[in-house]
VEXFI-728539 format. One record per atom (N, C-alpha, C): chain; atom name; x, y, z. Coordinates in pm, 1 decimal. Each point is the difference from the previous one (the first is absolute). Example, Ala and Ser with C-alpha at 12.3 -4.5 7.8 and 13.67 -1.06 7.14 Angstrom:
// residues 2
   bator   kolmar          X          Y          Z
       A        N     1319.0     -569.0      780.0
       A       CA      -89.0      119.0        0.0
       A        C       90.0      120.0        0.0
       A        N      -35.0      105.0      -72.0
       A       CA       82.0      119.0        6.0
       A        C      -77.0      109.0       73.0
END
This chain:
// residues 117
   bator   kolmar          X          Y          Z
       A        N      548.2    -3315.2    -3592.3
       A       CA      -54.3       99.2       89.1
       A        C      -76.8      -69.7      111.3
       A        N      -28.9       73.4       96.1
       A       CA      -35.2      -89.8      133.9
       A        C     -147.4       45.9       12.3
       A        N      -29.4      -33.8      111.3
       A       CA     -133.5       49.6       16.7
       A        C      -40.4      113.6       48.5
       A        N      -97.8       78.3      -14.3
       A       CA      -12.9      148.2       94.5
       A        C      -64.9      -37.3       89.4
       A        N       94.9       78.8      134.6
       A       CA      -87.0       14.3      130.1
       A        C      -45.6      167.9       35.8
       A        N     -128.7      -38.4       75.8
       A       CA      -55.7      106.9       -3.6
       A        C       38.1      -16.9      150.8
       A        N       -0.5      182.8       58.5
       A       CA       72.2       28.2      124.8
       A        C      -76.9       77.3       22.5
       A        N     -132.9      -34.6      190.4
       A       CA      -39.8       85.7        8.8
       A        C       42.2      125.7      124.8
       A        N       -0.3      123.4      -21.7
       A       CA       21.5       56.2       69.9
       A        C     -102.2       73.0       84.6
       A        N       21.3       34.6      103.9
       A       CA     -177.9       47.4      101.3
       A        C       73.5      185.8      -27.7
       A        N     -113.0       57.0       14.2
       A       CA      -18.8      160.2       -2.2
       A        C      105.9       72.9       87.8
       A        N      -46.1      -89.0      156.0
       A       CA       62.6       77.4       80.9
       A        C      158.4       23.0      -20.2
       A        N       85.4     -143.9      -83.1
       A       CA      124.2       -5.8       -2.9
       A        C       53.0       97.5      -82.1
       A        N      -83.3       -1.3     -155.9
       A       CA       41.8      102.0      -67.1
       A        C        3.5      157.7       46.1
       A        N      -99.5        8.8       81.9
       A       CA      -18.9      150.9       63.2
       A        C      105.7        8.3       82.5
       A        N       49.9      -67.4       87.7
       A       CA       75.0      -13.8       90.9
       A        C      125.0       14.3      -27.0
       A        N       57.0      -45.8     -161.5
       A       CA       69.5        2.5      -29.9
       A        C       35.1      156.0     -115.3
       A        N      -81.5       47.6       -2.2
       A       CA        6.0       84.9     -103.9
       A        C       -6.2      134.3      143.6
       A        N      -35.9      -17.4       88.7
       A       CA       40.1      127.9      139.9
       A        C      167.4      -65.3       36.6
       A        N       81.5     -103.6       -5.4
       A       CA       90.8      -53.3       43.9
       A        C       82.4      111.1      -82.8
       A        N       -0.1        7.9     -163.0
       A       CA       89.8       30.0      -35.4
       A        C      -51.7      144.0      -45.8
       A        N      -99.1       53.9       85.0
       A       CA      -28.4      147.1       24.8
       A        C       92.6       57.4      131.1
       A        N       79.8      -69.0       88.1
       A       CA       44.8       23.8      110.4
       A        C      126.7       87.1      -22.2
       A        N       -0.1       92.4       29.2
       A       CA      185.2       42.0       39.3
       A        C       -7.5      -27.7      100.0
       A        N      128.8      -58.6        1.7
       A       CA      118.0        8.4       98.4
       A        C      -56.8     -116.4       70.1
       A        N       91.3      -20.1      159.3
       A       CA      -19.2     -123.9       91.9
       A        C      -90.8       15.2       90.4
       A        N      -77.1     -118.6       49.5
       A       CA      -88.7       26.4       95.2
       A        C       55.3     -134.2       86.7
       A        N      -16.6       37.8      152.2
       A       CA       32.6      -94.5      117.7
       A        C     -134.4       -8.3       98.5
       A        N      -38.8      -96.6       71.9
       A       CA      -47.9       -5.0       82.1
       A        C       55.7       61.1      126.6
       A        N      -70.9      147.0       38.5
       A       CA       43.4       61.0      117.9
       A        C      -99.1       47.0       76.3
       A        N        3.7        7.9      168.4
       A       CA      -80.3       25.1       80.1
       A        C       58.6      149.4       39.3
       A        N      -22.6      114.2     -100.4
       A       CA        9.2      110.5       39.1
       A        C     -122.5      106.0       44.6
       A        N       14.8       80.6      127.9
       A       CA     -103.0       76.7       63.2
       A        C        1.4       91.9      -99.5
       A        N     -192.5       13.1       -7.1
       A       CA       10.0      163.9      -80.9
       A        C     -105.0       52.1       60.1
       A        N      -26.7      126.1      -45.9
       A       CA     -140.2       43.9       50.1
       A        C      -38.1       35.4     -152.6
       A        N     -120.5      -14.4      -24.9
       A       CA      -59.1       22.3     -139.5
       A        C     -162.5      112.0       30.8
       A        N       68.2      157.6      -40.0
       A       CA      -93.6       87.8       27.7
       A        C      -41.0       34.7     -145.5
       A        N     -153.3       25.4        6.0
       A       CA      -91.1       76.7      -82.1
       A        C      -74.0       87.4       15.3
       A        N     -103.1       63.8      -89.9
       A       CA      -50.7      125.4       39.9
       A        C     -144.8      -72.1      -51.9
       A        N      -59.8       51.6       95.3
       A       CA     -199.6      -74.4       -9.0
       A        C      -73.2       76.9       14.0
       A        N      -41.5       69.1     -120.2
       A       CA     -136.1      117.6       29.2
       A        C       69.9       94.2       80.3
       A        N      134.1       49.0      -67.6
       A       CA       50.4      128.2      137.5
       A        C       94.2      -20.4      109.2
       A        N      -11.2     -102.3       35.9
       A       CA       91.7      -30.3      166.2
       A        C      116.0     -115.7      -43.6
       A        N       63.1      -12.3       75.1
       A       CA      127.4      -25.6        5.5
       A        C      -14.9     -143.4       21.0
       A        N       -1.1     -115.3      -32.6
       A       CA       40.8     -130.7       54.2
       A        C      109.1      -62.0       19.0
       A        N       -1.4     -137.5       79.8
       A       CA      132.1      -71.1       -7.4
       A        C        0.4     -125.3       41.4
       A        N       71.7      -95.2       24.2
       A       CA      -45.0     -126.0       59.7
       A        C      158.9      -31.8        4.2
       A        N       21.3      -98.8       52.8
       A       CA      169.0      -88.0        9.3
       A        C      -61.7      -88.5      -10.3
       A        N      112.6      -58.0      -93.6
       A       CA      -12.5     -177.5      -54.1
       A        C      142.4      -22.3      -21.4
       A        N       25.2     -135.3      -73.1
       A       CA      124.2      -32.7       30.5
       A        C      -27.1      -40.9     -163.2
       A        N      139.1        5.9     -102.3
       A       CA       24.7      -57.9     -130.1
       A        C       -4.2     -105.6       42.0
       A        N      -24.2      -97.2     -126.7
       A       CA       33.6     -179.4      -21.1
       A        C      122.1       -7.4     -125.5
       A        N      -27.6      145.9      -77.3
       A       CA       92.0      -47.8     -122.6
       A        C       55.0      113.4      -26.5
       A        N      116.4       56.1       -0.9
       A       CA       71.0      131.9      -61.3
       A        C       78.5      -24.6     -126.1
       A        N       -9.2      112.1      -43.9
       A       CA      110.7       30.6     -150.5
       A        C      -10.1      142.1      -12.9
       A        N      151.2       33.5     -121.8
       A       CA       65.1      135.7       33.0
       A        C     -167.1       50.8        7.2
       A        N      -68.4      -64.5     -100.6
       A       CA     -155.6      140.6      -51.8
       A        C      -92.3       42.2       41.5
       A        N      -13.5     -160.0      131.3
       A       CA      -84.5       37.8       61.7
       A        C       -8.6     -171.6       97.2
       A        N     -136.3       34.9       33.1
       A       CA      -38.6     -141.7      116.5
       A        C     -125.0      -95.9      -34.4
       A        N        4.4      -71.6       87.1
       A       CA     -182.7      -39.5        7.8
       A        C       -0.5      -53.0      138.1
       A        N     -102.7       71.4       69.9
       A       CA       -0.6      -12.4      119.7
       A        C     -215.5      -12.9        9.2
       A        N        4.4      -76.6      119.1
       A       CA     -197.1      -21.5       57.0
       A        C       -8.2      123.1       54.4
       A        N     -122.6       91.3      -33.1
       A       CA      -40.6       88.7       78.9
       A        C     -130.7      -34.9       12.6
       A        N      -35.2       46.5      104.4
       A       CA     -168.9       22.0       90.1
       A        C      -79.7      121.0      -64.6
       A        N       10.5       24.2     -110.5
       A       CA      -93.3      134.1      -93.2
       A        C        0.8     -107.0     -157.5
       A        N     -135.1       73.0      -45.8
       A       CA      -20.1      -46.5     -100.9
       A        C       34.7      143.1      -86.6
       A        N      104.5       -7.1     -122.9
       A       CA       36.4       79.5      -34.2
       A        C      -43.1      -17.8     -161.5
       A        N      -39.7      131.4      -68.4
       A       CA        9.9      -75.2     -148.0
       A        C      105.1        9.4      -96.4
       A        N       57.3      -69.7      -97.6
       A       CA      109.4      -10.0      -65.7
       A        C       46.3      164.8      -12.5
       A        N       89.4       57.4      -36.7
       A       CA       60.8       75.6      -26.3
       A        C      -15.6      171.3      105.7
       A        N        7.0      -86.1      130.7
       A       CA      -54.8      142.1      131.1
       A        C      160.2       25.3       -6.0
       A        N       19.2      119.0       17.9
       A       CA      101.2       41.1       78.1
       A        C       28.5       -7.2      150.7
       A        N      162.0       -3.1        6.9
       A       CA       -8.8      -59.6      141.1
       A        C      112.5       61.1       80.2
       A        N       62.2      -10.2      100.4
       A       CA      101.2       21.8        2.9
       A        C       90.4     -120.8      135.8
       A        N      113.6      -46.0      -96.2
       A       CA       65.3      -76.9      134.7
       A        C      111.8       18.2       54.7
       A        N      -10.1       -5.5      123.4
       A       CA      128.1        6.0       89.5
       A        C       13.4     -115.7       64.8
       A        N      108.8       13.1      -27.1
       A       CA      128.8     -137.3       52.1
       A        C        5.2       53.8      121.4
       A        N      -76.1      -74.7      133.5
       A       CA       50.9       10.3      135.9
       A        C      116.4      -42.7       19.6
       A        N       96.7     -100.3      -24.7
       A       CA      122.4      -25.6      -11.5
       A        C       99.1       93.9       11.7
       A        N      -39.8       85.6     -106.4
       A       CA      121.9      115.5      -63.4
       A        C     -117.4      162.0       -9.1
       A        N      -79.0        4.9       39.0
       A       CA      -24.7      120.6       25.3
       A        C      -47.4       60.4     -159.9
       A        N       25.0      -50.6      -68.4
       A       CA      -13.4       11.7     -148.2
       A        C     -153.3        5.4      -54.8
       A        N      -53.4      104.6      -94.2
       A       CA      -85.8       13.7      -16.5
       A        C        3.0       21.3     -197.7
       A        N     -131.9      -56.2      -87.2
       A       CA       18.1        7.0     -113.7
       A        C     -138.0       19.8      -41.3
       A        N      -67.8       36.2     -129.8
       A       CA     -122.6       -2.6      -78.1
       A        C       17.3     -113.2      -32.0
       A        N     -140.2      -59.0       -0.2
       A       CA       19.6     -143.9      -72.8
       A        C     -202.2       49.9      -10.5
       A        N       16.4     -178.7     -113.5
       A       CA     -154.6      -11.2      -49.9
       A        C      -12.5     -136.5       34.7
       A        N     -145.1      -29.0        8.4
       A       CA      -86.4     -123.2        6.4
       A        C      -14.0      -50.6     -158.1
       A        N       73.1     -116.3      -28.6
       A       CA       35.7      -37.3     -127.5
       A        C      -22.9     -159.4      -12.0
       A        N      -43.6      -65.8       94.7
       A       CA     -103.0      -95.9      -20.6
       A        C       -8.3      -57.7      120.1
       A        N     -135.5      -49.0       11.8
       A       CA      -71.7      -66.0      119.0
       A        C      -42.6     -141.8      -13.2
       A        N       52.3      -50.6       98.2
       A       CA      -29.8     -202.6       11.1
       A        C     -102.2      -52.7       66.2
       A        N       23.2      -80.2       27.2
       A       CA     -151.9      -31.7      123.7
       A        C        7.2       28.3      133.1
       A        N      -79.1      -19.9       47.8
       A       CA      -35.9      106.7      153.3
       A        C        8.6     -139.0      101.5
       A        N       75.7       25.3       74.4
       A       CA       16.5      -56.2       96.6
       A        C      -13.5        8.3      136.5
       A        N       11.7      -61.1      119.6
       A       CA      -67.7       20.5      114.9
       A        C       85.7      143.9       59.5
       A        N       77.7       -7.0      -52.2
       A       CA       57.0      215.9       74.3
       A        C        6.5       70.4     -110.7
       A        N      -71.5      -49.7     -148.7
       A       CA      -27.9      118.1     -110.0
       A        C       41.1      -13.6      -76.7
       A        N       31.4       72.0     -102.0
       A       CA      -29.5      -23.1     -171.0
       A        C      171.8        9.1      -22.8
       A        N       29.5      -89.2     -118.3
       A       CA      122.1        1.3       -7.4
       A        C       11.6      113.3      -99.2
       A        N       93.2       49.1       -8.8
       A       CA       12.5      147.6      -69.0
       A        C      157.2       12.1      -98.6
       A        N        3.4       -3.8      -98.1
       A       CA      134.1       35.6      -60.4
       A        C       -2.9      150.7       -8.6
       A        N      131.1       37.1       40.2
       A       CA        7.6      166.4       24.7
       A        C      131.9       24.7      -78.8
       A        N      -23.9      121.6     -104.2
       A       CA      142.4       24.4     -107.9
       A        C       54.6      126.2      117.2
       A        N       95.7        9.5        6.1
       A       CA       74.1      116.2       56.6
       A        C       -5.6      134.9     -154.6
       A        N      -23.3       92.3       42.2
       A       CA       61.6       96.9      -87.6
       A        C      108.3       98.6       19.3
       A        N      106.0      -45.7      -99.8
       A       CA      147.4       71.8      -39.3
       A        C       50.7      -50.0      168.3
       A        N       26.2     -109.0       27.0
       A       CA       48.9      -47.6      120.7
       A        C      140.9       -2.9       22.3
       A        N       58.4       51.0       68.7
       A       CA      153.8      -39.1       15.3
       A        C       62.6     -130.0       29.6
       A        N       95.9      -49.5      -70.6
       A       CA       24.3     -149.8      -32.8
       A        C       35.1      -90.7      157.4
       A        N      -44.2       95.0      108.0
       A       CA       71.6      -41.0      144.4
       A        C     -139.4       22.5       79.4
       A        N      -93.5       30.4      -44.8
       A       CA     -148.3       66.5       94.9
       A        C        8.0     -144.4      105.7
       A        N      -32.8     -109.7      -51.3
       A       CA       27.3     -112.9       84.8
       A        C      114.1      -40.5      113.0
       A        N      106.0       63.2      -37.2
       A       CA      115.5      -22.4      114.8
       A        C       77.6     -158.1      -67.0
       A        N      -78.4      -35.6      -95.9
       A       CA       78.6     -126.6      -32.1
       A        C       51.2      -25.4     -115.7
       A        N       95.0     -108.2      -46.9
       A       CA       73.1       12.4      -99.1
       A        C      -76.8      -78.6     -108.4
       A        N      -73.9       66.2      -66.3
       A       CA      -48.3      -85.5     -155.1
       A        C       62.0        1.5      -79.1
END
């Protein structure tokens, strides 16, 4: 018998890895326009930003609002005119044009993006 090696692993990898194989489906790096509106104490909001990452379920795109996990939202694909419910389903670090934001689409049609995943 040989010797045992001990293997260390850091937190972040295991976490990282245990959301990896939480993922459906494909995700691509895409620069798609959206506008991402909410409702604040009553009134209507909205802002345009641009995705960094799409898949069928949803995105993660920087916005300029600090939002808290699980707001409702709604996005439209300036691209395609396309509009869906989606949620605020996790937030990254904040960067110089705003907080990175993972956004789930809800019951999304497998084309909301215009692209082929």
């Amino acid at each position: 018998m040989g010797a045992v090696r001990t293997v260390s692993v850091s937190h972040d990898s295991v976490k990282e890895s245990r959301l990896l194989s939480k993922r459906r489906g494909v995700r691509v790096n895409s620069r798609v326009p959206v506008t991402v509106a909410w409702d604040a104490a009553g009134h209507s909001r909205e802002v345009q930003v641009h995705t960094r990452v799409v898949g069928p379920y949803g995105c993660l795109a920087v916005i300029p609002q600090d939002f808290p996990l699980e707001m409702p939202v709604e996005i439209v694909n300036r691209a395609n005119d396309r509009a869906n419910s989606a949620v605020i389903v996790w937030k990254g670090n904040e960067r110089v044009e705003g907080w990175e934001y993972g956004i789930e689409l809800i019951e999304p049609e497998m084309d909301f993006w215009g692209l082929e995943l």
